[in-house]
C-alpha positions in Angstrom: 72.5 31.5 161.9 72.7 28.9 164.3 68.8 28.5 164.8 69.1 27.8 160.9 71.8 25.3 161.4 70.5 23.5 164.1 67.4 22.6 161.9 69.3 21.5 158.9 71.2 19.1 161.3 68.0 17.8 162.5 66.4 17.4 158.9 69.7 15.8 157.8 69.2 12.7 156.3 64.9 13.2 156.6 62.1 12.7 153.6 62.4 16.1 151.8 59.3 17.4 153.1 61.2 18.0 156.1 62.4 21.2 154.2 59.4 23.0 155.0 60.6 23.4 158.3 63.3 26.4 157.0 60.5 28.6 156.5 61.3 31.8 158.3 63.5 34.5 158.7 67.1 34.2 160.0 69.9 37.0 161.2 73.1 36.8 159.3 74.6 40.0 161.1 75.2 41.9 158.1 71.5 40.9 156.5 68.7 39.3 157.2 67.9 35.8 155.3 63.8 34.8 154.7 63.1 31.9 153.3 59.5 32.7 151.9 58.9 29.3 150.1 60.1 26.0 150.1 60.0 23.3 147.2 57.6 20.1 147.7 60.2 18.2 145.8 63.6 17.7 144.2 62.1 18.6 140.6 59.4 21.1 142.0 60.1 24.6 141.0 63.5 25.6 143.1 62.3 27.2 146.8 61.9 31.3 146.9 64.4 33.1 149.5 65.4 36.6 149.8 68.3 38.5 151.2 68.1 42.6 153.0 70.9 44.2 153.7 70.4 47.5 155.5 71.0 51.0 153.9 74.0 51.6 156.2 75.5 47.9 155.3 74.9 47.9 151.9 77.0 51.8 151.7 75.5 52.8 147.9 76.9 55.9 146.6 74.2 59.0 146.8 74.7 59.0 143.0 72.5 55.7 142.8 69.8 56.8 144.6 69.0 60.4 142.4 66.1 59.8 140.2 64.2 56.6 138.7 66.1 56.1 135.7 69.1 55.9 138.4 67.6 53.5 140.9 66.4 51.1 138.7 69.8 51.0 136.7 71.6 50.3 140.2 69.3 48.0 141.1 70.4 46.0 137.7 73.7 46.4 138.6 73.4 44.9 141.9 71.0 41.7 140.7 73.9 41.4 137.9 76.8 41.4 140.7 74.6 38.5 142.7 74.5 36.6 139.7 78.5 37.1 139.0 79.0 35.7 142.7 77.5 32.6 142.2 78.5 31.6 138.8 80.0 28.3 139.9 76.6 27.8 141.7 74.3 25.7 139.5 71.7 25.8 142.8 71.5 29.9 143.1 69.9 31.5 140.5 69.0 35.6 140.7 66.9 36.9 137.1 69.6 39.3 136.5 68.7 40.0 132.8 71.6 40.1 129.5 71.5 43.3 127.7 68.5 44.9 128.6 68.2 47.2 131.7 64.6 46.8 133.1 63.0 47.5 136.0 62.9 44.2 137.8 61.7 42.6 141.1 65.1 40.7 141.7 66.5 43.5 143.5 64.2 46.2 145.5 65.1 49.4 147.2 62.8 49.3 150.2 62.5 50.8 153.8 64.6 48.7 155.2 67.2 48.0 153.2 68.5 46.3 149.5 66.4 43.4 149.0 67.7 40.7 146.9 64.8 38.1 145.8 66.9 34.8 144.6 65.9 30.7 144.2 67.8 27.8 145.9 67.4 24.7 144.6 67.7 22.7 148.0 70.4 19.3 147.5 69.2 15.7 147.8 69.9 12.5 147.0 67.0 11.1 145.6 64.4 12.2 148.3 66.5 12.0 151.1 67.8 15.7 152.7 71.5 16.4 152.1 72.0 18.7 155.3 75.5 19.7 155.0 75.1 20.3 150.9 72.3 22.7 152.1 74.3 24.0 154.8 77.0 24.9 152.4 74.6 26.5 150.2 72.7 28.9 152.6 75.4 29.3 155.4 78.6 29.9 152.7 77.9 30.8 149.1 74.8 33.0 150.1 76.8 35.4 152.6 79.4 35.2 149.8 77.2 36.4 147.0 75.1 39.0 149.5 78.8 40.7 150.2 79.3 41.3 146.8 76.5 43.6 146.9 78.1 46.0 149.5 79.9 48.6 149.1 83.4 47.0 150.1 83.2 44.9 147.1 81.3 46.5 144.7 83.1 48.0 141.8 82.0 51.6 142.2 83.2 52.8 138.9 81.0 50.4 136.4 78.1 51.2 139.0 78.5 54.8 138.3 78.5 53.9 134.5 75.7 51.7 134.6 73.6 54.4 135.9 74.9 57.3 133.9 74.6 55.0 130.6 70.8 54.1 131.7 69.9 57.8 132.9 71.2 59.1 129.4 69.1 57.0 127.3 66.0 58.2 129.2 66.6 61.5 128.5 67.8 61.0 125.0 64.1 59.1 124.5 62.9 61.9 126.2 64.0 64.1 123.6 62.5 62.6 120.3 59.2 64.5 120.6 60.6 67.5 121.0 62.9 67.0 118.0 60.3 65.2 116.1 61.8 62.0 116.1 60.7 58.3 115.5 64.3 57.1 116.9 68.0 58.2 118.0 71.0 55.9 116.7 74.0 57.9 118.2 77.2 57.7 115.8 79.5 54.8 116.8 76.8 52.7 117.7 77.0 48.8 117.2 73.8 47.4 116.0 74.4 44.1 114.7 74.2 41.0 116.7 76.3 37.8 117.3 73.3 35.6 116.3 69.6 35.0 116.1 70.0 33.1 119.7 72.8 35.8 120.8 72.1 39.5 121.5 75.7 40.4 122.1 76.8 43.0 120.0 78.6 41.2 117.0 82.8 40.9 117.1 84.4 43.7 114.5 81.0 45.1 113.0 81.0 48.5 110.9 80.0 51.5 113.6 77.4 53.3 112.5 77.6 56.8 110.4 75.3 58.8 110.4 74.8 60.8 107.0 75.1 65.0 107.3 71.3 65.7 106.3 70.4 63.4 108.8 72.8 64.0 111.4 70.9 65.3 114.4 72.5 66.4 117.9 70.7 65.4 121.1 72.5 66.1 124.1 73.1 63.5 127.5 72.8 64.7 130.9 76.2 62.7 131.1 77.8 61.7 128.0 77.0 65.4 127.0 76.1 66.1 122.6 75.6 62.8 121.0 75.0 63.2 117.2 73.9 60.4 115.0 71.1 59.2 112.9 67.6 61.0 113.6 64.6 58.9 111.8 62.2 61.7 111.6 58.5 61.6 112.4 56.5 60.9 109.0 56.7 58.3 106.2 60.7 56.8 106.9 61.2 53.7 104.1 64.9 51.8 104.8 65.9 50.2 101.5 68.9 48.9 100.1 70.2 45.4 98.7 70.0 42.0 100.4 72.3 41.5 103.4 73.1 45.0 103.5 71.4 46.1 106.9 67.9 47.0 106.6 66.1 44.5 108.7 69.4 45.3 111.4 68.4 48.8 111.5 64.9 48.3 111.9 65.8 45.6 114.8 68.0 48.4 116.3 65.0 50.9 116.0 62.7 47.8 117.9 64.9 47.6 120.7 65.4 51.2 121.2 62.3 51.3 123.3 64.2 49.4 126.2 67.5 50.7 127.7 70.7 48.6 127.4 73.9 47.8 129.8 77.1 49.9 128.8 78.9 47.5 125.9 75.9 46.6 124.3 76.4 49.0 121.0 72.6 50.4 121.4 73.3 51.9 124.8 72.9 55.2 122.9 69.8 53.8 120.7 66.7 55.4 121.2 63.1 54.9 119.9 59.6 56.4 120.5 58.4 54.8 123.9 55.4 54.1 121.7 56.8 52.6 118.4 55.4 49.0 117.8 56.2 46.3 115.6 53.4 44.6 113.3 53.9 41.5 111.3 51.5 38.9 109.6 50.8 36.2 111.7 49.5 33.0 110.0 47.2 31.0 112.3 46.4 33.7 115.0 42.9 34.2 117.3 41.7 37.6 116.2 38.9 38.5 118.8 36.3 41.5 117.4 38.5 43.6 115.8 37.0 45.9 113.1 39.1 45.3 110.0 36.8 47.3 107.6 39.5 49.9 106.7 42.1 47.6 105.5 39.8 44.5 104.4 35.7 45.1 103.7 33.7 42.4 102.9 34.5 38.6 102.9 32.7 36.9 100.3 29.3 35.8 100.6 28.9 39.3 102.2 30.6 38.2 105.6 31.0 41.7 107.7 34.8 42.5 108.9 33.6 45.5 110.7 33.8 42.7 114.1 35.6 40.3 112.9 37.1 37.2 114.6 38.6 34.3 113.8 41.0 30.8 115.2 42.4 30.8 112.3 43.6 34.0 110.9 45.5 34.4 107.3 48.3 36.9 106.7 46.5 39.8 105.6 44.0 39.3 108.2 46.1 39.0 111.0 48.5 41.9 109.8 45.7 44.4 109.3 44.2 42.9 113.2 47.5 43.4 114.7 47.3 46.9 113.3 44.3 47.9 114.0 45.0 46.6 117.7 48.1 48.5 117.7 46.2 51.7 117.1 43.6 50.8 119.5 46.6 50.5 122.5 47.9 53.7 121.3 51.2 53.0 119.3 52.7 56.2 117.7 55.5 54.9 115.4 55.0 51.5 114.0 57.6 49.4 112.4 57.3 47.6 109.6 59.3 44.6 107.6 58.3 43.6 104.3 60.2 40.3 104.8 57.5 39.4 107.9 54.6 41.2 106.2 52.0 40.0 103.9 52.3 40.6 100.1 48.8 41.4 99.2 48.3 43.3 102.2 51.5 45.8 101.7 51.0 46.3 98.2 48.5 45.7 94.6 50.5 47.0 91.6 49.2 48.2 88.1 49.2 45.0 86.6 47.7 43.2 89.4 44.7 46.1 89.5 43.8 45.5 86.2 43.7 41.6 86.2 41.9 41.7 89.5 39.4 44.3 89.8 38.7 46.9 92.4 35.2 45.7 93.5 36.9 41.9 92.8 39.2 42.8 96.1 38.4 43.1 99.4 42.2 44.2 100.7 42.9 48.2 100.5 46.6 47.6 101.1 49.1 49.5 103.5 50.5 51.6 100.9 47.1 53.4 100.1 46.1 53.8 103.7 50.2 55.1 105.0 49.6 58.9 103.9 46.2 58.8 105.8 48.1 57.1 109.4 50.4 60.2 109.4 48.6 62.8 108.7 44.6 62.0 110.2 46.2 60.0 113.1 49.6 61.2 113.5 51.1 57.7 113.4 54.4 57.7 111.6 55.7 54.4 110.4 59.3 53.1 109.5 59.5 50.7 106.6 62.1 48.6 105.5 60.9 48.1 101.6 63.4 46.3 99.6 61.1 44.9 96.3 58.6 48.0 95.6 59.1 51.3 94.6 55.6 52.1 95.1 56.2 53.7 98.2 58.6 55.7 96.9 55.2 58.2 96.5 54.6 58.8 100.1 58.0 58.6 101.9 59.2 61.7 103.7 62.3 59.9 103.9 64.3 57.2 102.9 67.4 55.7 104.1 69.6 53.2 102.0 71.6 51.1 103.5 74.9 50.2 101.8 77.3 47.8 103.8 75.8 48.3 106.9 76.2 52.3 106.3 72.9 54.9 106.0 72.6 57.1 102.8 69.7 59.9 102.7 68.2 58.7 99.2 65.4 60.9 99.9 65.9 63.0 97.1 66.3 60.3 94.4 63.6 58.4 95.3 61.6 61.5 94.4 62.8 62.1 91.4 62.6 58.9 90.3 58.8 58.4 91.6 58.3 61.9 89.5 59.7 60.5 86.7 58.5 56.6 86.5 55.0 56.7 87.4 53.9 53.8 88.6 50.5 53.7 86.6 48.3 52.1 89.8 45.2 53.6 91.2 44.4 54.5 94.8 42.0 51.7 96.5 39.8 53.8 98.8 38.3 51.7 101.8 36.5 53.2 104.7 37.3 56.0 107.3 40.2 55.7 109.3 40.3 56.4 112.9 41.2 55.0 116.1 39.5 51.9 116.6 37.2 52.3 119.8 38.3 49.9 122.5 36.9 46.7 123.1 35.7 45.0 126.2 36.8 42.2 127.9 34.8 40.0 130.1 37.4 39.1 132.7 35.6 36.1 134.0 36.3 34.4 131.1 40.1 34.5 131.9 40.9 31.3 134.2 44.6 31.2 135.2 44.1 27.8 136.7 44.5 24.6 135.3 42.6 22.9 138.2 40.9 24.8 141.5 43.6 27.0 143.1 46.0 25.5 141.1 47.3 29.1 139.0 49.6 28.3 136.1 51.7 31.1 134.7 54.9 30.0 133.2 56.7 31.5 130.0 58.8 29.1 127.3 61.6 31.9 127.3 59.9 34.4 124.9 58.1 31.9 122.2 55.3 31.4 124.5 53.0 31.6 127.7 50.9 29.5 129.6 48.1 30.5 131.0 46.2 28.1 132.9 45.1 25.9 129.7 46.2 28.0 127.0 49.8 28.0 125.8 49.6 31.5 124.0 52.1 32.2 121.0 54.2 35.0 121.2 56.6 34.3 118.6 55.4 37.3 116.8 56.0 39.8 119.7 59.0 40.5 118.1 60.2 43.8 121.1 59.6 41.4 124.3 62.9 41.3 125.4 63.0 39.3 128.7 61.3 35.7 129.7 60.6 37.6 133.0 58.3 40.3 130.8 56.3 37.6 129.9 56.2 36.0 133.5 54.6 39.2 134.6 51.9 39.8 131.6 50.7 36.2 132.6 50.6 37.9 136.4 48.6 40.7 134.8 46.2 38.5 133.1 45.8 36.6 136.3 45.1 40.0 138.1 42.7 41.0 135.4 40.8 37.8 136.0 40.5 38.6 139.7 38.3 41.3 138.5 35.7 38.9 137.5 33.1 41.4 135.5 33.0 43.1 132.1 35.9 45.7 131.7 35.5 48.3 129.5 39.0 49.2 128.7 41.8 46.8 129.1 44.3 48.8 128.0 43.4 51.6 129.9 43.0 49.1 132.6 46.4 47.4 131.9 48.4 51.1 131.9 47.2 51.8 134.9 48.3 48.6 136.6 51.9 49.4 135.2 51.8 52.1 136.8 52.0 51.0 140.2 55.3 49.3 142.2 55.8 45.9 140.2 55.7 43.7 143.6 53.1 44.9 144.5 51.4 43.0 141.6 52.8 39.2 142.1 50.9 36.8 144.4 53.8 36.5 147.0 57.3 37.7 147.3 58.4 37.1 143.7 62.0 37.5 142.1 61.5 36.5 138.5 59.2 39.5 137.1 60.3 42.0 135.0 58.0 45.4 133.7 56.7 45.2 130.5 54.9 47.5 128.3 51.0 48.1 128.1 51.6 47.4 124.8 53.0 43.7 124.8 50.7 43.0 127.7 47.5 44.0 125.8 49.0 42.1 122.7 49.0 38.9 125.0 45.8 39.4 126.0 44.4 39.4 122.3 46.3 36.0 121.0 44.9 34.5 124.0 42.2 32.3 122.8 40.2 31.9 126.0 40.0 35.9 126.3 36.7 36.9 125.4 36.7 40.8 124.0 33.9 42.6 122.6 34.4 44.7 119.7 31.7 48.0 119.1 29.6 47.0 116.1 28.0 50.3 115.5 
């Protein structure tokens, strides 16, 4: 402490290069402060600093420390209690997260100690060092935020809670295959949200109720039987009226896949870890991807069996982004007419005879949905609201009435025995998983200029990648900016590779795999784990990637 205070006296006052010269590591007593990077400028990106407080200083209940799903729930709770410390602190920022719990870099468990990974915008006045600001910061508000950690402050109760929530909705998740179960929505639970721009869980909102002949029990290691709304493996339409809660189930069933911070209202909302939402996507890069069982020949005899594009239109970008779901290896995929294309979801009586069969190149969703679930096994969860069509191949389907589910399972059977709907199955080609393409990672650049990497997300609209801004609007289950921070670190990794991989979702999963530090370039507080999923989806609306799609 008092080498650090002697320098920021004798920078005091100095060009703010002079900052470089806090570079180091420093004893606090109770921790240990290392200041692994610091900013060029006043408006460069803030400088990198970490914080370890030993095991025996940092006193955390054995309870945190039992299992994964516990660990990486306390270390949430601990980033979270940083951030609470320095709320008045405009200068300290620690990527704690909002409602999702995900395993993140801001707070590690290693060898030595809790490591808290934090920025610090360092004070100036114009250019000039302001010493004493700084002093204040790293000598005052750091200690104070780095006690709150330790078990003297630490409220002991919510951390138990935290981790017990987080453990239970592994296990629940755990339990859908078994139970044969697209997704888990206990009974109770609060699924709509404040806002668009606002994932809080929204102020007096109807609970959920789960109907009896859909009620299924699952049991929590901690909150013991839950019982609530199963969405069974299979064909699983959500209908119902407008403003009624269909698209706020299926968002419900999309977030399920991540686990959420007690108070949420989904903290006991569940999906398949491999459910995946696909949407048409006007204007999107399509790189080789066989579309031939959803769209056969362009006209003029133009081949889809490796077909790519700059410029894709709805249909061909909703039947690329399934096909590339199917190729990453999605098992449940959700589906919202109100983000879909029309001519791809559907082609009615009327429109069949108008416009004949050999006249269209489009075999639409609803004559290829039977096939998915029972060739492939992929189930799919539909909310439907404006054709009955599907009414032939549901194995169930849910109405929602005021924000409550009805099993209408029954009498949408009866009334698809009863009104035929007169149209004629559009056969296409075989279906089967597409074979994966290949992906010449020297094509991937990071850098905008020689050794100059850039990686840096627009919250969860977009990425950039050395040139390339990538759009991720469309990626509707990334939950955190910090998710996206780390796929661009992935694709930067990939790049390193420099040769022809065959597999880069294979490649991807395996990378995953591994401790999340250890894939940043340096000591790095603001990534967040992703899925293979979303990572590989980045990688194929990245126009400079350059994938190779089997055209046997």
């Amino acid at each position: 402490m008092q080498k650090l205070r002697e320098i920021l006296d004798r920078i005091d006052g100095r060009g703010y290069k002079a900052y470089k010269d806090l570079q180091g590591g420093y004893s606090f007593g109770e921790f240990r402060l290392l200041v692994d990077y610091v900013q060029g400028d006043p408006y460069a990106p803030p400088s990198r600093v970490r914080a370890v407080v030993p095991w025996e200083t940092a006193g955390l209940p054995e309870h945190a420390l039992q299992g994964e799903a516990r660990k990486v729930a306390a270390r949430d709770f601990l980033a979270r209690a940083f951030s609470r410390a320095v709320q008045g602190e405009r200068d300290i920022r620690i990527d704690a997260g909002k409602q999702t719990v995900l395993d993140r870099t801001a707070c590690l468990f290693t060898p030595d100690g809790v490591e808290l990974r934090f920025t610090v915008t360092l004070p100036a006045r114009g250019r000039t060092i302001l010493g004493r600001q700084a002093a204040r910061l790293l000598m005052e508000a750091v200690p104070e935020a780095v006690s709150a950690v330790t078990v003297r402050r630490l409220d002991l109760k919510a951390l138990k809670l935290h981790c017990d929530v987080t453990q239970d909705q592994q296990s629940l998740r755990d339990q859908l295959d078994e139970m044969d179960l697209a997704a888990f929505l206990a009974d109770g639970s609060i699924l709509p949200r404040r806002s668009g721009v606002d994932d809080r869980p929204l102020q007096d909102a109807v609970e959920l109720s789960s109907p009896d002949t859909l009620q299924v029990t699952l049991h929590a290691p901690n909150a013991g039987a839950l019982s609530g709304l199963g969405i069974p493996l299979g064909v699983s339409l959500i209908v119902g009226g407008g403003f009624h809660g269909k698209s706020t189930l299926l968002k419900a069933v999309e977030a399920g896949v991540y686990d959420h911070i007690p108070g949420d209202g989904r903290e006991r909302v569940v999906s398949n870890a491999l459910a995946l939402k696909i949407r048409a996507e006007d204007g999107r890069v399509v790189h080789s991807v066989d579309l031939s069982p959803f769209i056969s020949e362009l006209p003029y005899g133009k081949s889809t069996r490796d077909f790519s594009t700059d410029l894709a239109s709805g249909s061909t970008s909703q039947a690329a982004s399934l096909q590339e779901a199917l190729e990453m290896g999605a098992s449940v995929l959700l589906v919202d007419e109100d983000t879909s294309a029309t001519n791809f979801m559907i082609r009615d009586q009327r429109m069949q005879k108008l416009v004949a069969g050999d006249e269209e190149p489009i075999t639409p969703f609803v004559d290829r949905i039977r096939e998915l679930r029972d060739g492939l096994g992929i189930s799919t969860v539909l909310v439907m609201g404006g054709s009955g069509d599907y009414f032939d191949h549901a194995d169930t389907v849910i109405q929602m009435h005021e924000y409550k589910p009805r099993d209408v399972t029954a009498s949408a059977r009866e009334i698809a025995s009863t009104w035929a709907t007169g149209r004629v199955q559009e056969p296409g080609s075989a279906l089967g998983r597409p074979k994966p393409r290949s992906l010449d990672a020297s094509r991937l650049n990071p850098c905008r200029k020689p050794g100059k990497r850039v990686i840096k997300p627009d919250g969860l609209d977009a990425l950039l990648f050395g040139r390339y801004e990538v759009d991720l609007r469309a990626l509707e289950q990334l939950a955190d900016p910090s998710q996206v921070r780390a796929i661009g670190v992935i694709l930067a990794r990939l790049a390193e590779n420099g040769q022809v991989i065959q597999d880069p979702a294979a490649r991807i999963r395996r990378m995953l795999e591994n401790d999340l530090p250890r894939l940043a370039f340096a000591p790095d507080g603001d990534l967040a784990r992703p899925r293979p999923l979303e990572a590989m989806a980045v990688l194929n609306r990245l126009r400079s990637a350059h994938l190779r799609g089997c055209k046997d």
